[in-house]
VEXPAZA-220304 format. One record per residue: residue in one letter; x negated, y negated, z of N, C-alpha, C in turn. Coordinates in steps of 0.05 Angstrom, whole numbers, padded with zeros to 5 digits, always signed. Each point is the difference from the previous one (the first is absolute). Layout:
N
aXYZXYZXYZ
...
This chain:
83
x-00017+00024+00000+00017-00024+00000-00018-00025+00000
x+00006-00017-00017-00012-00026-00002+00020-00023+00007
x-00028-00010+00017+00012-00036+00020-00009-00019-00019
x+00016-00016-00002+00000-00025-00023+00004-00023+00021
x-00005-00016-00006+00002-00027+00012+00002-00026-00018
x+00026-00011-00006+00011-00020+00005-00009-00032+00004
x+00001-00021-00010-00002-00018+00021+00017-00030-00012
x+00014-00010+00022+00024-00013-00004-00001-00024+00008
x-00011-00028-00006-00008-00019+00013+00024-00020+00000
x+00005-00018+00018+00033-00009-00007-00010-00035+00003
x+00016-00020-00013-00010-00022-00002+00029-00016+00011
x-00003-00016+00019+00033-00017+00010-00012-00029-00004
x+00016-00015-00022-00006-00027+00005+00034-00007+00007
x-00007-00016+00020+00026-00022+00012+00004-00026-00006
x+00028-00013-00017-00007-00025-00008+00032-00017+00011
x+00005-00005+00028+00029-00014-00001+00010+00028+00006
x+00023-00004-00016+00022+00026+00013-00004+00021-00017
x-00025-00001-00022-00012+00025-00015-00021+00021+00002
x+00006+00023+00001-00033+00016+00001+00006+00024-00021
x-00023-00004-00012-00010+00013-00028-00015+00015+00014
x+00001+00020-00015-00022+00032+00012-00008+00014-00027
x-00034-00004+00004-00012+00018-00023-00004+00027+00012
x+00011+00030-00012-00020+00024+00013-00013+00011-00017
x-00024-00001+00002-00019+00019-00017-00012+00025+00002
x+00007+00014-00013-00009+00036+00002-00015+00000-00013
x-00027+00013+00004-00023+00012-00017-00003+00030+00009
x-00003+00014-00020+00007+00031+00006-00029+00004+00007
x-00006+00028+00000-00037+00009+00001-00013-00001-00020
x+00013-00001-00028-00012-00001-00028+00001-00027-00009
x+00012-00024+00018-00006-00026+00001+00014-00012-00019
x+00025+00010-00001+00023-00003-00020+00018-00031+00027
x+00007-00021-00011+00015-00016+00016+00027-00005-00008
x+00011+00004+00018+00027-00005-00009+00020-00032+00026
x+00010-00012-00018+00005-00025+00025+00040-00002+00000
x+00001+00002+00020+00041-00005+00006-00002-00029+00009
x+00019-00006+00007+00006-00032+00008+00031+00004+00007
x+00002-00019+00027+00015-00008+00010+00009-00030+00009
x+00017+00000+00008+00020-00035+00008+00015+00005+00018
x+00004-00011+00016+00024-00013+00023+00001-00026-00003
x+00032-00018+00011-00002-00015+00005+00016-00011+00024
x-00007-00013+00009+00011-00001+00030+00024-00020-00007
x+00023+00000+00002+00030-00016-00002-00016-00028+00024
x+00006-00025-00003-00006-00022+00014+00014-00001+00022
x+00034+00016+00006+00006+00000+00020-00007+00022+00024
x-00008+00023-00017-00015+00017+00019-00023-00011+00021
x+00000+00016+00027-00026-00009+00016-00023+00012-00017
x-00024-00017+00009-00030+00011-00021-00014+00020+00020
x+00009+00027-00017-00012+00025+00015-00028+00006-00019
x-00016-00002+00004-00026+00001-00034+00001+00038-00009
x+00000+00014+00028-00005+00019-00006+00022+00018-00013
x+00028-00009-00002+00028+00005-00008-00014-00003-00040
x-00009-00026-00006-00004-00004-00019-00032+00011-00018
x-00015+00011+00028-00020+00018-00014+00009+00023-00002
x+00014+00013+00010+00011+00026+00004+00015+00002-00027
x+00023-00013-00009+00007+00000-00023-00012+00003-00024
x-00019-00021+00003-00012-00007-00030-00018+00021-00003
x-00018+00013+00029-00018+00025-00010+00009+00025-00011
x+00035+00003+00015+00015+00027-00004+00005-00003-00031
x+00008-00016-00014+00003-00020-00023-00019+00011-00023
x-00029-00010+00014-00014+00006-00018-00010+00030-00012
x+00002+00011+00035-00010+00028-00004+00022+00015-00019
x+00021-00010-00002+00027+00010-00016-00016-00006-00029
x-00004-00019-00005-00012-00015-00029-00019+00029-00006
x-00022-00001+00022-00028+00023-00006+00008+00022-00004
x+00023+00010+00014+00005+00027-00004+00022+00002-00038
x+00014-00012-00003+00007-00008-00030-00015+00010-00016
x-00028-00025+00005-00019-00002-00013-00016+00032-00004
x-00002+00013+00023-00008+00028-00001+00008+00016-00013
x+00031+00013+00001+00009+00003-00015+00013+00008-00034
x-00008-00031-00009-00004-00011-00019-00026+00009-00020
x-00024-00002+00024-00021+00011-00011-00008+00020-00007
x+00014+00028+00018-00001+00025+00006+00021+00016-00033
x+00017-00024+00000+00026+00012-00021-00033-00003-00028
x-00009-00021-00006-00019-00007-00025-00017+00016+00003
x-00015+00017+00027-00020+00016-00007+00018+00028-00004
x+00022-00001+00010+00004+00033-00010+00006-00003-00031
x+00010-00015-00014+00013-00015-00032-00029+00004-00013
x-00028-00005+00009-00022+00000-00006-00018+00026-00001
x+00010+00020+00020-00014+00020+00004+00026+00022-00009
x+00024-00010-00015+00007+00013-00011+00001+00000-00029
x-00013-00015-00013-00011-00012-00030-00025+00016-00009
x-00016+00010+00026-00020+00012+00000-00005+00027+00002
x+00024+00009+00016-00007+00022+00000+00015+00012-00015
C-alpha cells in the first residue's frame, strides 16, 4: 500500500463585509489545482469574521473538489484514447 501526500494551502483575504478564499492543491507529481470561494456578510448582520471564513473556505474547497473531478473525468477521456 502506498501513502501519498497532498498539500492544500488556503489563502483568506478580508475586505468590508467580503472574504475571498483562494485554495490551492498541489498533488505529489506537482500538478496544482486552485477552488475559490466568497462570503458576504449582510450589513445588518453582527461581524462574526470566522462565520464568513468558514463559508468562503467550505465554498472554495467545493470549487477544488469540482475542479477534481473535472480533471479525473479528462484523464480517464485521455487514457481512454490511448488505450
Amino acid at each position: 500500500m502506498d501513502t501519498k501526500q497532498w498539500n492544500a494551502e488556503i489563502y483568506i483575504n478580508e475586505r468590508g463585509n467580503d472574504t475571498h478564499v483562494r485554495a490551492v492543491l498541489t498533488t505529489q507529481d506537482d500538478t496544482t489545482i486552485v477552488g475559490t470561494g466568497h462570503a458576504r456578510r449582510n450589513p445588518a448582520d453582527r461581524s462574526v469574521p470566522e462565520i464568513g471564513d468558514e463559508l468562503a473556505v467550505g465554498r472554495a474547497f467545493l470549487d477544488l473538489g469540482h475542479r477534481l473531478v473535472e480533471l479525473a473525468g479528462a484523464d480517464i477521456a485521455q487514457a481512454a484514447r490511448q488505450g
